[in-house]
C-alpha positions as CSV (number, residue, x, y, z in Angstrom):
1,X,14.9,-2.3,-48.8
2,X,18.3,-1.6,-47.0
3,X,18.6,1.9,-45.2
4,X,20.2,4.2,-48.0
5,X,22.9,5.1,-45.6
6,X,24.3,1.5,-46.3
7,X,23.4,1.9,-50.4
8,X,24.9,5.9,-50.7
9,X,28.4,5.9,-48.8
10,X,27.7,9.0,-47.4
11,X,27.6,8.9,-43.9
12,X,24.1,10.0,-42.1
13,X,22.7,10.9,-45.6
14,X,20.4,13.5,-45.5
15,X,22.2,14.9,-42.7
16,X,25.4,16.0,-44.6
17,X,23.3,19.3,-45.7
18,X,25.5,22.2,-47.7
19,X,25.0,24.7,-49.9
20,X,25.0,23.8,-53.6
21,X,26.1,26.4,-56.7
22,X,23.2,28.2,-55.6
23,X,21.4,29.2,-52.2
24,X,17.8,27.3,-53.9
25,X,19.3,23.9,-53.4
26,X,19.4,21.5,-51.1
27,X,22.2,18.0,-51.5
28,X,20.6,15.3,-50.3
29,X,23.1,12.5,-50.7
30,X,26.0,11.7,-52.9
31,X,26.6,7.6,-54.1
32,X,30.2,7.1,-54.7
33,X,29.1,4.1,-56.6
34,X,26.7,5.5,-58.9
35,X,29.2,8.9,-59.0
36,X,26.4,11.4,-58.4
37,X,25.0,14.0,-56.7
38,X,21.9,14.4,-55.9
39,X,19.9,17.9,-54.7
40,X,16.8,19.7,-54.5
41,X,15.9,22.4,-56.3
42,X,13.4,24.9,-54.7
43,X,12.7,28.3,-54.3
44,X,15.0,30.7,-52.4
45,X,13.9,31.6,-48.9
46,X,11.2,28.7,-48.8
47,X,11.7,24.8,-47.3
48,X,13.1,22.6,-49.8
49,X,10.8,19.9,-48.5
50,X,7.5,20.4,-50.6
51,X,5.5,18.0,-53.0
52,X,6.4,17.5,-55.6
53,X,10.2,17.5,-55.3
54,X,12.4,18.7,-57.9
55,X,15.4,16.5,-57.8
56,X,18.8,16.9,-59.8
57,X,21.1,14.2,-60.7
58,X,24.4,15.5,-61.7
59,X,26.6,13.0,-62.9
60,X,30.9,13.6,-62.4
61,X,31.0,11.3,-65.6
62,X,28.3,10.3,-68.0
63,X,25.0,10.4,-67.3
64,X,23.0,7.4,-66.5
65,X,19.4,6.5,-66.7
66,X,19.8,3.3,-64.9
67,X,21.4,5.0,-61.9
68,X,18.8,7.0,-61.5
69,X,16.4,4.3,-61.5
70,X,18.7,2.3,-59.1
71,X,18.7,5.6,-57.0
72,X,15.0,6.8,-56.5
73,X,14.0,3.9,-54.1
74,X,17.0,4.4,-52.1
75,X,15.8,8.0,-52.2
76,X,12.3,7.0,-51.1
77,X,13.3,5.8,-47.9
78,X,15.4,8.4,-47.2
79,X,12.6,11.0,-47.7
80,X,10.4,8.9,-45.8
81,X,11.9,10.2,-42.5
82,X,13.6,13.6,-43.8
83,X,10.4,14.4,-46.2
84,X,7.1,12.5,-45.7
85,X,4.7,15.0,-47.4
86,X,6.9,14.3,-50.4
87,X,4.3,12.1,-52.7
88,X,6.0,12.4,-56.2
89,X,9.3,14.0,-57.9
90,X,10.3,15.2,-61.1
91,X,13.8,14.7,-62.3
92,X,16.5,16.1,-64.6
93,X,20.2,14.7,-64.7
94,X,23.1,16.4,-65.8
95,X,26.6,15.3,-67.3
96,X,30.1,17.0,-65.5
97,X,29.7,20.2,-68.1
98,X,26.3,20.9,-66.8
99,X,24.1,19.5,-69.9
100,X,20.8,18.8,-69.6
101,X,20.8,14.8,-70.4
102,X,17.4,13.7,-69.2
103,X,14.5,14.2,-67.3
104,X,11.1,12.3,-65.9
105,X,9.7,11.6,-62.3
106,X,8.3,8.9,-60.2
107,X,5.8,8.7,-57.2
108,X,5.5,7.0,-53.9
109,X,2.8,4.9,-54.7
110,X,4.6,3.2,-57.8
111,X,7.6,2.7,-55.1
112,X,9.5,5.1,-56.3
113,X,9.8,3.6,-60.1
114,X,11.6,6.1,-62.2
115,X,9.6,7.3,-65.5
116,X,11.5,8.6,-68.2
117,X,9.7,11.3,-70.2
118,X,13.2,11.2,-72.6
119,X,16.3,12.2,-73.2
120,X,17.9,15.4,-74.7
121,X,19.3,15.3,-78.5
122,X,22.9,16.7,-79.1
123,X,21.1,19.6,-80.7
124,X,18.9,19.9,-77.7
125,X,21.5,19.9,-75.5
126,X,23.4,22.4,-77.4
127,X,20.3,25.1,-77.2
128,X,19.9,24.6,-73.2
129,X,23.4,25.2,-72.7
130,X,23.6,28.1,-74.9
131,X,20.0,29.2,-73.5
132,X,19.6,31.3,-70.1
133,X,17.5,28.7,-67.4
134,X,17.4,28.5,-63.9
135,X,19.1,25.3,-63.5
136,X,22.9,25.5,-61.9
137,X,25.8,25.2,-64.6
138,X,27.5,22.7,-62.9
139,X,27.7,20.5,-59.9
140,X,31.2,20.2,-58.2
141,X,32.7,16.7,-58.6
142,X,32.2,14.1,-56.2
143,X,33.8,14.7,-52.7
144,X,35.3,12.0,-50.6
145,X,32.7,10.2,-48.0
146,X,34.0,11.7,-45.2
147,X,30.9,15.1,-44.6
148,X,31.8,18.4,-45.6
149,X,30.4,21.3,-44.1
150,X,30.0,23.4,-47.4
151,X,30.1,23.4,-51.2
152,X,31.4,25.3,-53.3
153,X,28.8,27.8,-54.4
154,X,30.3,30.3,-57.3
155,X,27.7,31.8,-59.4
156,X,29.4,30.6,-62.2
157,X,30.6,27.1,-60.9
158,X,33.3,25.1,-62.8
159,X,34.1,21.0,-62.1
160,X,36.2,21.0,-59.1
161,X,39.4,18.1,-58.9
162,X,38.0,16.2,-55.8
163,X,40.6,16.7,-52.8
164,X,43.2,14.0,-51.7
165,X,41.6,11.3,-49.4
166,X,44.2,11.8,-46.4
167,X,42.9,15.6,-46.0
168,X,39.1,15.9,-47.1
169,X,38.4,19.6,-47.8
170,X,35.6,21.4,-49.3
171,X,35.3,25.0,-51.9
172,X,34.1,28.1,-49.5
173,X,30.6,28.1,-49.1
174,X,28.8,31.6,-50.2
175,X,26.0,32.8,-47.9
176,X,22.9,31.2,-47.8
177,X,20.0,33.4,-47.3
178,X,17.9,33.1,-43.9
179,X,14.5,31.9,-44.2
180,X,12.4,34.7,-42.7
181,X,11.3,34.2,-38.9
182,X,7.8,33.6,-39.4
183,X,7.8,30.6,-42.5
184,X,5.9,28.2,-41.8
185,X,8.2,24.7,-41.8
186,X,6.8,20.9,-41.3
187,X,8.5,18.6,-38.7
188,X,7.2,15.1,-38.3
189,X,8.8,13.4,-35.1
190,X,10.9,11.0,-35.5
191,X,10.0,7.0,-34.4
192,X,12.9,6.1,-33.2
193,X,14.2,6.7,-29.7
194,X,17.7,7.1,-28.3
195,X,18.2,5.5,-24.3
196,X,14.3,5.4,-23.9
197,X,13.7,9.3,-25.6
198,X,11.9,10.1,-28.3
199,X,11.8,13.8,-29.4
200,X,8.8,14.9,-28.0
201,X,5.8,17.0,-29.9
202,X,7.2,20.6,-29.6
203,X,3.7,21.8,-27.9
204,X,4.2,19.0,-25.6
205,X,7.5,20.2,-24.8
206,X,6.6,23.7,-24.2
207,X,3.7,22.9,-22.0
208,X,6.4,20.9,-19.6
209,X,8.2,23.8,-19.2
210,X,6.7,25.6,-16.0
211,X,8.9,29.1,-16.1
212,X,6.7,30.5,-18.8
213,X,4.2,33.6,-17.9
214,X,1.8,33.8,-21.1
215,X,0.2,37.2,-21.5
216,X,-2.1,38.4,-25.1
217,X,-0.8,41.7,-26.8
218,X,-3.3,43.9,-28.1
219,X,-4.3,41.7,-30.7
220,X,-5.1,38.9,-28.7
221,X,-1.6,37.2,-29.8
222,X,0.2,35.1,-27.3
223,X,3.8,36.0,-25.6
224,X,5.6,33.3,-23.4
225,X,8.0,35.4,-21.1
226,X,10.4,33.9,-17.9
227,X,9.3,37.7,-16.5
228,X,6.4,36.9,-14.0
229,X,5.0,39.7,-12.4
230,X,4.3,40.2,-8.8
231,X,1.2,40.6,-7.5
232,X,-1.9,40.9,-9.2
233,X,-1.1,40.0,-13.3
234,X,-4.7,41.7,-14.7
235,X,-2.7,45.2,-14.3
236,X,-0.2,44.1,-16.7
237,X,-0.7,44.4,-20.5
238,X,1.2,43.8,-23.4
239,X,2.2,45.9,-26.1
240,X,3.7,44.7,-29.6
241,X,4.7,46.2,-32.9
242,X,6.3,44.0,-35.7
243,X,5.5,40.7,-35.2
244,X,2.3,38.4,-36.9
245,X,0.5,36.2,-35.0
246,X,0.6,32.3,-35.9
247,X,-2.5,29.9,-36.4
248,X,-2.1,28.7,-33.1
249,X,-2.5,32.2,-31.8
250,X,1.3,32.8,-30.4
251,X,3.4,35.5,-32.0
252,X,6.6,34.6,-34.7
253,X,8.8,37.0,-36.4
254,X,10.7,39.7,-35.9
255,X,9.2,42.7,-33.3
256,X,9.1,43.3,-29.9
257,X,6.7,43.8,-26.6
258,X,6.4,45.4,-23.9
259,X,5.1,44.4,-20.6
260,X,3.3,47.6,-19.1
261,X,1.7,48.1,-15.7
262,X,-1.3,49.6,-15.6
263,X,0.1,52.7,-14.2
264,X,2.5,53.3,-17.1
265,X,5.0,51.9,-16.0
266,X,7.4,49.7,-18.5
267,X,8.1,46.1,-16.5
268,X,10.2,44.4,-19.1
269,X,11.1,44.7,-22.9
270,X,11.6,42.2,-25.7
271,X,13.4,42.7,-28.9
272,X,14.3,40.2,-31.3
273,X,12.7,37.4,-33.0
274,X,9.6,35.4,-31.6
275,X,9.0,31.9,-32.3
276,X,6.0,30.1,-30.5
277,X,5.4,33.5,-29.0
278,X,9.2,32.9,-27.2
279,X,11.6,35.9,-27.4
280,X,15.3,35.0,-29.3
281,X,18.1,37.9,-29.6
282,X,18.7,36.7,-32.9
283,X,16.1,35.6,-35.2
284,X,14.8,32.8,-34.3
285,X,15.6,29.2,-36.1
286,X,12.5,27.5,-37.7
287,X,12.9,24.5,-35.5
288,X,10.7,22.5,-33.2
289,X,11.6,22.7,-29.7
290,X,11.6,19.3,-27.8
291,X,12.5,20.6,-24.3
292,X,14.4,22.3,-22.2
293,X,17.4,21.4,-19.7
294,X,17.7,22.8,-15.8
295,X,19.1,26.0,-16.9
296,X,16.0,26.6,-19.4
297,X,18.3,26.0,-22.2
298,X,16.4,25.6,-25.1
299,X,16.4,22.2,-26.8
300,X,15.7,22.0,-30.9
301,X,15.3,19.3,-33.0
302,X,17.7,19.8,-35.9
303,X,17.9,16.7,-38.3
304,X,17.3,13.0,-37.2
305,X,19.4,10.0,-38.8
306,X,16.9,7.0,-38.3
307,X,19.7,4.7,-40.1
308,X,22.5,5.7,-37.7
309,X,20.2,6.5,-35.0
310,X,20.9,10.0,-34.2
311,X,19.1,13.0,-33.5
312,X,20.8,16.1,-33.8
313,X,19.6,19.1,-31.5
314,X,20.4,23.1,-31.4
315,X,21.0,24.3,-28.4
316,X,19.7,27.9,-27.5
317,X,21.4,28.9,-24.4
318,X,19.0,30.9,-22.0
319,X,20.4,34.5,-21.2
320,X,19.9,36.4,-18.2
321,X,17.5,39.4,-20.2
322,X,14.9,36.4,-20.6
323,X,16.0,35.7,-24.1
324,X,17.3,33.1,-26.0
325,X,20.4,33.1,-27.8
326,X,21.2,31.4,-31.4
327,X,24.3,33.4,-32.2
328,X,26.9,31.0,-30.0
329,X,24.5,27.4,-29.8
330,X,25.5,24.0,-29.0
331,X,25.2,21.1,-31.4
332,X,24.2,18.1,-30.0
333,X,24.6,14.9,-31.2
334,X,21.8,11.9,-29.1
335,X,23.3,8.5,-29.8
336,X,23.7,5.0,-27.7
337,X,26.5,3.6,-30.8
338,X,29.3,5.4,-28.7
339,X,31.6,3.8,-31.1
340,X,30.8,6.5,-33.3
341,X,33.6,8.5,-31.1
342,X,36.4,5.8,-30.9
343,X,37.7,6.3,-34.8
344,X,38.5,9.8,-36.1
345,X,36.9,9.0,-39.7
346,X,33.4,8.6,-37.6
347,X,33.8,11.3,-35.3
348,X,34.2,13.6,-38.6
349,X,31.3,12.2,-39.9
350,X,29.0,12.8,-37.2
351,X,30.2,16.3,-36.3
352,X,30.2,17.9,-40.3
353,X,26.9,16.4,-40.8
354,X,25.6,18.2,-37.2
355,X,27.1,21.7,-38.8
356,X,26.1,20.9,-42.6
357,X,22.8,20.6,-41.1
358,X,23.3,23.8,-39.2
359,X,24.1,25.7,-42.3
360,X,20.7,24.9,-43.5
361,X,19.3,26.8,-40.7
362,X,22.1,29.4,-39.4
363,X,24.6,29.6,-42.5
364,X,26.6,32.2,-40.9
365,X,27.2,30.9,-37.2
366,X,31.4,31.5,-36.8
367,X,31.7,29.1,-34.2
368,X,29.9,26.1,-32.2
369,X,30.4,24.0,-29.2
370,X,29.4,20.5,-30.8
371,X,28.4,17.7,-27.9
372,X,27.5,14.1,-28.3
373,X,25.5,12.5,-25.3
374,X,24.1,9.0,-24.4
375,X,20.5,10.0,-23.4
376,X,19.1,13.4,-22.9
377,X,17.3,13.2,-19.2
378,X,21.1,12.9,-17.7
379,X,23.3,14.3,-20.5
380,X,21.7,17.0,-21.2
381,X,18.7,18.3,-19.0
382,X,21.1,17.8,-15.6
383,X,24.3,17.8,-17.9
384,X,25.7,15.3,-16.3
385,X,28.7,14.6,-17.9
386,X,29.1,10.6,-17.3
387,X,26.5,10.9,-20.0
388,X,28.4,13.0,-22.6
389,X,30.5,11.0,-25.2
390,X,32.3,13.9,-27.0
391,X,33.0,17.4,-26.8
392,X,34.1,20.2,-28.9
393,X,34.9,23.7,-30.2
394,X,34.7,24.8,-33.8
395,X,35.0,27.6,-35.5
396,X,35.2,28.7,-39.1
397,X,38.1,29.6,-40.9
398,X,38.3,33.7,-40.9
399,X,38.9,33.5,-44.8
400,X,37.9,30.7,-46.4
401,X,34.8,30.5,-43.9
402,X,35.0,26.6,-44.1
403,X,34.4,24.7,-40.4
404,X,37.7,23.9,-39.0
405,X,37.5,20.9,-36.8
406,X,40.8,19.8,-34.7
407,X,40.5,16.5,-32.7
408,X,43.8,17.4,-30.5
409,X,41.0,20.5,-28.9
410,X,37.8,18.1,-28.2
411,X,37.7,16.0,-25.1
412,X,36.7,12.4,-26.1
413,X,34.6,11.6,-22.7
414,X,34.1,7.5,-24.5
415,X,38.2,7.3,-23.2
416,X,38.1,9.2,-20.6
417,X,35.2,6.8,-19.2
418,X,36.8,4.0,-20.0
419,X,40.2,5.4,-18.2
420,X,38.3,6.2,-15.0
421,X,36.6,2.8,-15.2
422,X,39.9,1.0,-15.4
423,X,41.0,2.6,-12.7
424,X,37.9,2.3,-10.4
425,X,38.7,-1.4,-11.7
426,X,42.2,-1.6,-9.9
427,X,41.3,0.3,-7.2
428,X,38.7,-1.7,-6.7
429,X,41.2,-4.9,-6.9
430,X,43.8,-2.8,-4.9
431,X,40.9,-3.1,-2.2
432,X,40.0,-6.4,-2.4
433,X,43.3,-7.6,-2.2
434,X,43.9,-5.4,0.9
435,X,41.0,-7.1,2.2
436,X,42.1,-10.8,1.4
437,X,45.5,-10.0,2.8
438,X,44.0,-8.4,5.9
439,X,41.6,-11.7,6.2
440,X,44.5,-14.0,5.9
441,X,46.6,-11.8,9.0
442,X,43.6,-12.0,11.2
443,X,43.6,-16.4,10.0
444,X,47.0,-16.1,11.0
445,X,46.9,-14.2,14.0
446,X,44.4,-17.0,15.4
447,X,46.5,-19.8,13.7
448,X,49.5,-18.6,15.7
449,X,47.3,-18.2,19.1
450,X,45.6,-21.1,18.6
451,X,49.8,-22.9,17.9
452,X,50.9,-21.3,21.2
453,X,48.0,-22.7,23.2
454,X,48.4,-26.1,22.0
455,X,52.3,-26.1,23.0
456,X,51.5,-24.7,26.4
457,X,48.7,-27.8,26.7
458,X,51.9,-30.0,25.5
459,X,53.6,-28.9,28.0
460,X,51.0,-29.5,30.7
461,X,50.5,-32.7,29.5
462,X,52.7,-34.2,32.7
463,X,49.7,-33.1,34.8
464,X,46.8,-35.4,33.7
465,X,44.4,-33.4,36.2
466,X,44.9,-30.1,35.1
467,X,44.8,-30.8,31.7
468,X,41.3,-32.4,32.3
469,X,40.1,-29.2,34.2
470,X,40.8,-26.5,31.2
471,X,38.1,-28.7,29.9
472,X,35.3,-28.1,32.2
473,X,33.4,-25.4,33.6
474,X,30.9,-26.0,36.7
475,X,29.3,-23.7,39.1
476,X,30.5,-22.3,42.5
477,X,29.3,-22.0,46.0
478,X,30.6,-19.8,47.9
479,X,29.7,-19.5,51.7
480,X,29.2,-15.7,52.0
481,X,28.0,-14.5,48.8
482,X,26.3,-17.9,47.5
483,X,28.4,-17.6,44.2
484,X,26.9,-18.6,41.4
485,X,25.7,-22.0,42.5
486,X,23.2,-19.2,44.4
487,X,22.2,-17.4,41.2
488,X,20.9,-20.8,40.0
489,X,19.0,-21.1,43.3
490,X,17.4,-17.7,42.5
491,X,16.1,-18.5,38.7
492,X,19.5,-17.4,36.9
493,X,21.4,-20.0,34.8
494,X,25.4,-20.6,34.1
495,X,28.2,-22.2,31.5
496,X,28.2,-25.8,31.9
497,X,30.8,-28.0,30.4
498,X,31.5,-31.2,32.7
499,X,32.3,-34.9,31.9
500,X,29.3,-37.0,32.8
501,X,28.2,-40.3,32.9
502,X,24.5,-40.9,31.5
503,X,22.7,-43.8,33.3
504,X,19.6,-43.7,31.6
505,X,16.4,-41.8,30.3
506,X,13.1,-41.4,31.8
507,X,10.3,-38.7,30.3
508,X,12.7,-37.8,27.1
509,X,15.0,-36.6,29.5
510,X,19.0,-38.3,30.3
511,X,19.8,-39.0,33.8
512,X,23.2,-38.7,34.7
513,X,25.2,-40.2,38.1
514,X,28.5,-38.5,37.5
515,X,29.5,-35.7,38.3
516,X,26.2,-35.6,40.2
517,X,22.5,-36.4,39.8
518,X,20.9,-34.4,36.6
519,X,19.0,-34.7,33.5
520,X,19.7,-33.5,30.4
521,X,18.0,-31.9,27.1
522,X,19.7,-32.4,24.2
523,X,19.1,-29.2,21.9
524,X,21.5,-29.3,20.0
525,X,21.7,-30.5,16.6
526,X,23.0,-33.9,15.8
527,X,23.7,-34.5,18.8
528,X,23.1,-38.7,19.8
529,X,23.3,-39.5,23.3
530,X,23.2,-42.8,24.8
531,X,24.5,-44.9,28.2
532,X,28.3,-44.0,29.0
533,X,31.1,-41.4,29.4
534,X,30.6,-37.9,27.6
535,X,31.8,-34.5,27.3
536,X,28.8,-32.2,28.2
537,X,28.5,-28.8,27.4
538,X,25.9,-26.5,27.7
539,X,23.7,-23.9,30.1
540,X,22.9,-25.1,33.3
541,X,19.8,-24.2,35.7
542,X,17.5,-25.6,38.9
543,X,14.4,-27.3,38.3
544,X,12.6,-25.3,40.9
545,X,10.2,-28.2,41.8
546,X,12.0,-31.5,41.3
547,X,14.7,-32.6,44.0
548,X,17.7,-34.5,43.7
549,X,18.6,-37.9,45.7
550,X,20.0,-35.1,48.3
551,X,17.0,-33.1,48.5
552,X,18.9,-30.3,46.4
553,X,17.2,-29.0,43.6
554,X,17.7,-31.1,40.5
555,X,20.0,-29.8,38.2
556,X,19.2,-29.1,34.4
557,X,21.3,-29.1,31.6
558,X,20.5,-27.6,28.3
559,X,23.1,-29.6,26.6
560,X,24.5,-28.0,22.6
561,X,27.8,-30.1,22.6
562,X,28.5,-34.1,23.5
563,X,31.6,-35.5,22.7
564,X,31.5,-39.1,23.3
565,X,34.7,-40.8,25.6
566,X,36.4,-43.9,24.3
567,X,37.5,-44.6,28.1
568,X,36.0,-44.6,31.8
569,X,36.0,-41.1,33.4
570,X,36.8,-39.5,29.6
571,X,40.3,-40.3,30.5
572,X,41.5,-40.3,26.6
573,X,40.5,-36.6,26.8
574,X,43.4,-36.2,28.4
575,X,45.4,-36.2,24.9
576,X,46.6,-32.1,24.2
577,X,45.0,-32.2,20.6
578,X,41.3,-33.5,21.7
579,X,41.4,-31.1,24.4
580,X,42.5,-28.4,22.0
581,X,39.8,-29.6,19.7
582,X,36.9,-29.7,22.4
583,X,38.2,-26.2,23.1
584,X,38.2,-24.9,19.8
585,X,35.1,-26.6,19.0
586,X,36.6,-28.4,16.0
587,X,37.4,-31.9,15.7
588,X,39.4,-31.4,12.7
589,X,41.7,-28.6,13.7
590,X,45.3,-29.7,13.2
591,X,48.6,-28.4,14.3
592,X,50.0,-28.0,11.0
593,X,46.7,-27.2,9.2
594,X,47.2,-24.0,12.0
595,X,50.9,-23.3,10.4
596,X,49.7,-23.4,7.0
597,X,47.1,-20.7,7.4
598,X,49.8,-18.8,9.2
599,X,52.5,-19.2,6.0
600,X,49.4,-18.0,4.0
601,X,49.7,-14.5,5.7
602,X,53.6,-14.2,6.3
603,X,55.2,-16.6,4.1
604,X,59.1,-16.1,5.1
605,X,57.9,-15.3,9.5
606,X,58.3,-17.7,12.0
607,X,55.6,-18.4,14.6
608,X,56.1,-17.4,18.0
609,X,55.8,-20.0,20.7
610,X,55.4,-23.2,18.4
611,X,56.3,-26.5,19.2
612,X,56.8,-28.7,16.6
């Protein structure tokens, strides 16, 4: 079976709560198709979730027997999450004039199959409607889909023409009578859970919070208070008057305490309403708390949607005399779909079916702060606002007391997100360009270094010796300090880049005739030595224990570069761009390769000190 909130157009069905034509009633959804409303009748001041359920169809047009039996199953799964004691109903359906038409019932166990126990004659009808009976008169004709916060509620309702489509409105709502402090209520959590939380069990809740001081009145009922004494807590007592003490041993209703020392003296006060022995300024709302946030806000579960995926939770703000305050709360809306807040015909939806369930608790709030969130650790217990997904104001109107909700006052945090992650975006792109650009500069900085050496080895070119020398690198004697020919001597090693010639190879070492006798150890990768003319370079040391044909210390050459020579003596490395290469250690590098990185960074400059 499909969620109802895709078979009755109302949006978060069962949420969309209002007062009917008379405070005993509670609409559970309207179906635009079938073009009926549908409410529970109960008793005034007492839950309208009970078993059975007393449901009433009223009809805008002409009753139908089939709708209702195309309804109930719909119905079932709906009070499968908003009513699970609910076992069996009875029904009655009504026509636009308020006429009994028909009545009968159905259970859970036969799925919800409607059973007609018959329908009203003319004559029949005609004595009920003259007749007194508890039943309303009439039901107000269909409203659009789009939740209103209140129903008309007249004691002496007539049809109402449903408002134009463009501007949804709704019939003041009369008062609805507060259900005492201390009524018992059921609350099954939820199964669903929004960003990885579930509404927690409320005494689970309440035993995570670790601000409460518990102390026993003198009837052994159960306070929480934020007061903790100092010192020694057996001198402190507590003294109530008003309230009763719950099942569970912790004090509900309306009455106060007193914390007394044992010396007389009065350490705090409570007045108000007390509801899991916690004090509230105003009396307290029969729902379960789930938690509370850093500031020891309080956190109530108000209504859960399991086909839209929302929980709804009341907000008690904490106040500084250690009470809790329902007079200004905040309604909070726990969703992941944050396309719920990107059209206005959604964000209306959710936010009169968060205060139509809020009249069902606190009828006669004059104004809320309504939030939406992603998850509840970060959106609402450190109310962080990269969390939030909506935010605003309402109040009532001051005559017709219907919720007035203007989009131009809220602050729609899904944009404003968005926004700020656009812009983080080109920043972000700001900054990587910069950095590309700054790359290519320092490319063409080398480029046009790297262009002014090669012209100046051009240039030299006439001087076949010195162009040969920028190539090599040897160490130095020097007759009164040694140089570093003596560092060698003395276990040091130096920069070796020479042309050699290799004569052979004896104990994996090559030998070497030119410049001098040596041997090298080729460690460097790739690297494939043979007989004739190379380019060595490398680190140089002293064997300290073989000798040379001169009775020097041999000379060792840990050799990571070895160009091979096309001529005798390397004299082709006397060619500018192979000694440019060798220098640069690549043998690809090219003079216009150079120009191209430097047109990359400065398109329309010219290079300094190139020679084509």
């Amino acid at each position: 079976m499909k969620h109802v909130s895709k078979q009755l157009p109302l949006a978060l069905l069962g949420l969309a709560l209002c007062a009917s034509a008379h405070a005993a009633a509670y609409r559970l959804a309207f179906s635009k198709g079938e073009n009926v409303e549908v409410f529970v009748d109960h008793a005034d001041n007492q839950p309208w979730c009970t078993n059975p359920l007393a449901l009433r169809f009223a009809f805008a047009g002409k009753p139908d027997n089939d709708a209702v039996a195309r309804l109930l199953p719909k119905l079932g799964g709906l009070l499968a999450s908003q009513c699970p004691s609910a076992a069996t109903v009875t029904w009655k359906s009504y026509n636009a004039q308020g006429e009994l038409f028909a009545n009968g019932s159905a259970a859970r166990d036969e799925e919800w199959s409607s059973q007609v126990a018959g329908a009203v004659a003319p004559a029949e009808v005609a004595e009920v409607a003259a007749a007194p009976k508890p039943e309303p008169a009439a039901a107000p004709a269909p409203v659009p889909i789009t939740p209103a916060p209140a129903v008309a509620a007249d004691p002496a309702p007539a049809p109402v023409p449903a408002p134009a489509a463009a501007a949804p409105q709704t019939a003041e709502s009369a008062p609805v009578t507060e259900s005492p402090a201390h009524a018992s209520i059921s609350h099954v959590t939820p199964a669903f859970a929004v960003s990885g939380w579930t509404p927690p069990a409320e005494t689970d809740a309440i035993k995570a919070a670790t601000f409460f001081f518990e102390i026993k009145d003198q009837n052994g009922c159960l306070f929480r208070t934020t007061y903790k004494p100092d010192g020694d807590a057996q001198y402190v007592s507590a003294k109530s008057t008003g309230v009763t003490c719950g099942s569970d041993g912790y004090a509900a209703g309306e009455g106060g305490v007193v914390l007394l020392r044992a010396d007389g003296v009065k350490l705090k006060e409570y007045e108000g309403s007390f509801h899991q022995g916690i004090p509230f300024n105003n009396r307290a709302p029969q729902l379960p708390i789930v938690g509370f946030d850093n500031q020891k806000n309080a956190l109530m579960l108000l209504a859960s949607d399991p086909a839209s995926r929302i929980h709804y939770l009341l907000r008690a703000p904490y106040s500084w005399s250690g009470h809790w305050d329902t007079r200004s709360p905040a309604l909070v809306a726990v969703t992941e779909n944050q396309e719920l807040f990107r059209q206005l015909e959604t964000i209306r939806t959710t936010v009169f079916s968060a205060l139509g369930a809020l009249d069902q608790v606190q009828p006669k709030n004059p104004n809320v702060s309504f939030i939406a969130v992603r998850d509840v650790p970060q959106g609402l217990i450190k109310n962080d606002r990269d969390s939030w997904l909506y935010e605003s104001n309402i109040s009532r109107n001051w005559s017709t007391k219907i919720w007035q909700f203007n989009p131009q006052n809220a602050s729609n945090y899904l944009f404003i997100h968005e926004a700020r992650v656009a812009e983080q975006k080109r920043a972000a792109d700001r900054q990587r360009q910069y950095e590309e650009q700054n790359k290519r500069q320092q490319a063409g900085y080398e480029a046009q270094a790297q262009l002014q050496q090669f012209a100046q080895l051009k240039t030299e070119s006439s001087d076949a010796k010195y162009v040969q020398s920028r190539l090599l690198a040897d160490v130095s004697y020097v007759p009164a300090s040694g140089g570093s020919y003596a560092r060698l001597v003395a276990g040091g090693k130096a920069t070796y880049s020479q042309i050699v010639h290799i004569v052979g190879k004896e104990d994996g070492l090559w030998e070497t005739d030119y410049p001098y006798e040596s041997q090298l150890d080729i460690v460097g990768p790739n690297l494939k030595p043979e007989k004739g003319w190379f380019l060595a370079k490398g680190d140089v040391t002293l064997d300290p224990v073989k000798r040379d044909g001169e009775d020097l210390p041999l000379t060792l050459v840990a050799v990571t570069y070895l160009q091979a020579c096309s001529e005798d003596g390397c004299t082709d490395l006397r060619d500018p761009l192979k000694i440019m290469r060798m220098q640069l250690g690549d043998d690809s590098w090219t003079p216009d390769a150079a120009r191209q990185v430097f047109k990359q960074a400065w398109p329309d400059r010219n290079i300094q000190g190139d020679v084509q």
